[in-house]
N, C-alpha and C positions, 0 to 999 in steps of 0.2 A: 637314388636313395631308397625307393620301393620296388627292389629289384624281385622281391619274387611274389606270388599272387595271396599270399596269405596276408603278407604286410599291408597291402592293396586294400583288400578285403577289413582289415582292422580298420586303418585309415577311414573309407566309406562309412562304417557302422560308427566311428566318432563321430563325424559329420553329419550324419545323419540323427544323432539323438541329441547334438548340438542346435539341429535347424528344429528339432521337434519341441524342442522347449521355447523359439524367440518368434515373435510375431511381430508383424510391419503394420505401421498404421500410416497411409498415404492419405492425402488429405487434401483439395484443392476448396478453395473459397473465393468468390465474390464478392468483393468490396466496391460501397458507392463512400464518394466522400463528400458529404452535401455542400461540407462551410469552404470546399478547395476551390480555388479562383485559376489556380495556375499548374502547371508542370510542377515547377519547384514547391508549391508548397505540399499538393500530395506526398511528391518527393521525400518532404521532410516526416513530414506525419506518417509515412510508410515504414521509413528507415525507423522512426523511432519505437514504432507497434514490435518490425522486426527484430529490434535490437531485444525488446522487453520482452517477448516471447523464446526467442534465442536462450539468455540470461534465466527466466523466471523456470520454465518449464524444459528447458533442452530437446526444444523441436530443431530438425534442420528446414530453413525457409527461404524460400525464393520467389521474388516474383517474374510472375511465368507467362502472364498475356498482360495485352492492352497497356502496356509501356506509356504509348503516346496517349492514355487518354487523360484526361488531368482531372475527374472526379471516377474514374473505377481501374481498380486494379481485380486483378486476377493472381492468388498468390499460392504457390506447392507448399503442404509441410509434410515430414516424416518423424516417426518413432519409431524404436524398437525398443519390446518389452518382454516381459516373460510371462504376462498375463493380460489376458485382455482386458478385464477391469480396472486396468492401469491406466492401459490408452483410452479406455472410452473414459474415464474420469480425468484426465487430463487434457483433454480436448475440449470437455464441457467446458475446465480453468480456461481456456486460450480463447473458446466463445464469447465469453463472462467477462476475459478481461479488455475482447474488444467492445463489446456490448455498453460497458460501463465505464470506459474511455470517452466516450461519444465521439470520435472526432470520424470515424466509420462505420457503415451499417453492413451486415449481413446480408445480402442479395440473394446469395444462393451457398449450398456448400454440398459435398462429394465427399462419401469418406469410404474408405474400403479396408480391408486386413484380409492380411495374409498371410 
């Protein structure tokens, strides 16, 4: 379909003022769960933080370490945005909304863009 180098060359420079406007907000956190007794009930209390951050603010999330431990999870999130003031204000919402959930604390958190 981009059979000669000029088409090539357009193509690129689309791409490229495409990638210059969106920025990635990668995000890892540590969660302790003080009140969790068991696998299943982090379990639950996780899926439900995830569902609600999913839903509220449209991060993609996963959790990404420490599976097996039944009071800390370790959990990824991403966004793309087109301005940075987006993701840093919507990341404060996702802190604030675990913060004042109580059912998990903040342990540590990692955040990058790019």
């Amino acid at each position: 379909a981009f059979s000669s180098p000029k088409s090539k060359e357009r193509l690129f420079d689309c791409i490229t003022r495409v990638c210059a406007r969106m920025l990635v907000s990668i995000c890892q956190l540590e969660l302790f769960f003080p009140e969790s007794g068991s696998l299943k009930e982090k379990r639950f209390v996780l899926q439900s933080l995830k569902t609600r951050i999913r839903q509220k603010f449209n991060y993609s999330i996963a959790e990404i370490d420490a599976n097996d431990k039944w009071q800390k999870a370790v959990i990824g999130l991403a966004m793309v945005a087109n301005e940075r003031k987006i993701l840093d204000r919507t990341f404060e919402k996702v802190l604030n909304l675990i913060e004042t959930d109580g059912k998990a604390v903040v342990v540590d958190k990692v955040i990058e863009i790019y």
